[in-house]
N, C-alpha and C positions, 0 to 999 in steps of 0.2 A: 504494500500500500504506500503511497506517495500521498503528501501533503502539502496542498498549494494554502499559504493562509495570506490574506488579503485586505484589503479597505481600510487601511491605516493613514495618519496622515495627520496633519497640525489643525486646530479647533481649539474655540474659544470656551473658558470654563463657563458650563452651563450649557456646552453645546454637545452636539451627539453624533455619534460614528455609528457603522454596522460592521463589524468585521466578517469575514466567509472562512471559510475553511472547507477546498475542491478536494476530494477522494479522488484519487485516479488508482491506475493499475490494478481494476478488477478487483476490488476488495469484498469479495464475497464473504458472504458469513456476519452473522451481526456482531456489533460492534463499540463500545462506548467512544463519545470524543470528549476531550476534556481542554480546558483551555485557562493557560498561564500566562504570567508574565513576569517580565525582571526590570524594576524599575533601574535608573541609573545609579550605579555604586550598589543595588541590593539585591540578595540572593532570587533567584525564582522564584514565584510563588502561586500556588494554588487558586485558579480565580469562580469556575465553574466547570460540572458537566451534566450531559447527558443519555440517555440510556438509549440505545437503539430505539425503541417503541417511540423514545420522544414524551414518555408517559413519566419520567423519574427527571428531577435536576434538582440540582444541589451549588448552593452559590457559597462562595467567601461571606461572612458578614458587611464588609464593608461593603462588597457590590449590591449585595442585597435591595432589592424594590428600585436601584437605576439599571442595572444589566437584567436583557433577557436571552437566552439561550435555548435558542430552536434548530432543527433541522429538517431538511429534504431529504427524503432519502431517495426519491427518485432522480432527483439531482446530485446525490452523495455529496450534498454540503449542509452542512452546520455553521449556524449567523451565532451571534452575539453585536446585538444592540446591545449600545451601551449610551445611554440616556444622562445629564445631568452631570456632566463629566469634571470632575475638578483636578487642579493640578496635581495630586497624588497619586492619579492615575496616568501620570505619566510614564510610560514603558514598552518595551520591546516584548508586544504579544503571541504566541506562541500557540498553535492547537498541535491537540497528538491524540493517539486513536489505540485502542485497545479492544481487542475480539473478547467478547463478553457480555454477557444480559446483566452485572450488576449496574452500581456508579461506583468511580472509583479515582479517590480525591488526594494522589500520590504521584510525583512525577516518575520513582520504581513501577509504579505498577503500568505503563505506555509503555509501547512498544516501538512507535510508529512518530514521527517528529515534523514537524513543519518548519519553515525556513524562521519564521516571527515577521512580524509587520510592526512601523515604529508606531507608536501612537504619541505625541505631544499634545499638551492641555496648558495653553496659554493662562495668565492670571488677569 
């Protein structure tokens, strides 16, 4: 499985992005995607996922009620809207995918990596 992630870009705090995250190379079989990031100077970290059905996600607190996390699977991509965006969300976003029906909130447990897209959040 291959991971194109996407739609990043500089925005105003209070303003809103949608990032994608494209499946390619035949990724049969279901699948969680989960998605990180690494703010400047600080380790990775845990932001959201979801569960193949689409029916399970699971956010970081802080993203909580501004980020939404969906996907197509007929399209093999998974969004994260990201609504109400303040400077602290400034970071190098990252999805990755892992074959599995749970959620799974651990950069260990991916298998599968995407390049990151930046995301900046002016003050």
């Amino acid at each position: 499985v291959q991971l194109q992630a996407s739609g990043g870009g500089l925005v105003q705090a209070g303003g809103s992005l949608r990032l994608s995250c494209a499946a390619s190379g035949r990724p049969g079989g279901a699948y969680a995607v989960g998605w990180f990031r690494r703010p400047p100077g600080k380790e990775r970290e845990f932001i959201s996922t979801i569960s193949w059905s689409g029916g399970s996600t699971y956010y970081l607190d802080s993203v909580k009620g501004r980020f939404i996390i969906s996907r197509d699977n007929a399209k093999n991509t998974v969004y994260l809207q990201m609504n109400s965006l303040k400077p602290e969300d400034t970071a190098v976003y990252y999805c990755a995918a892992k074959y599995g029906s749970s959620l799974y909130t651990r950069e260990s447990h991916y298998d599968y990596w995407g390049q990151g897209t930046q995301v900046t959040v002016s003050s």
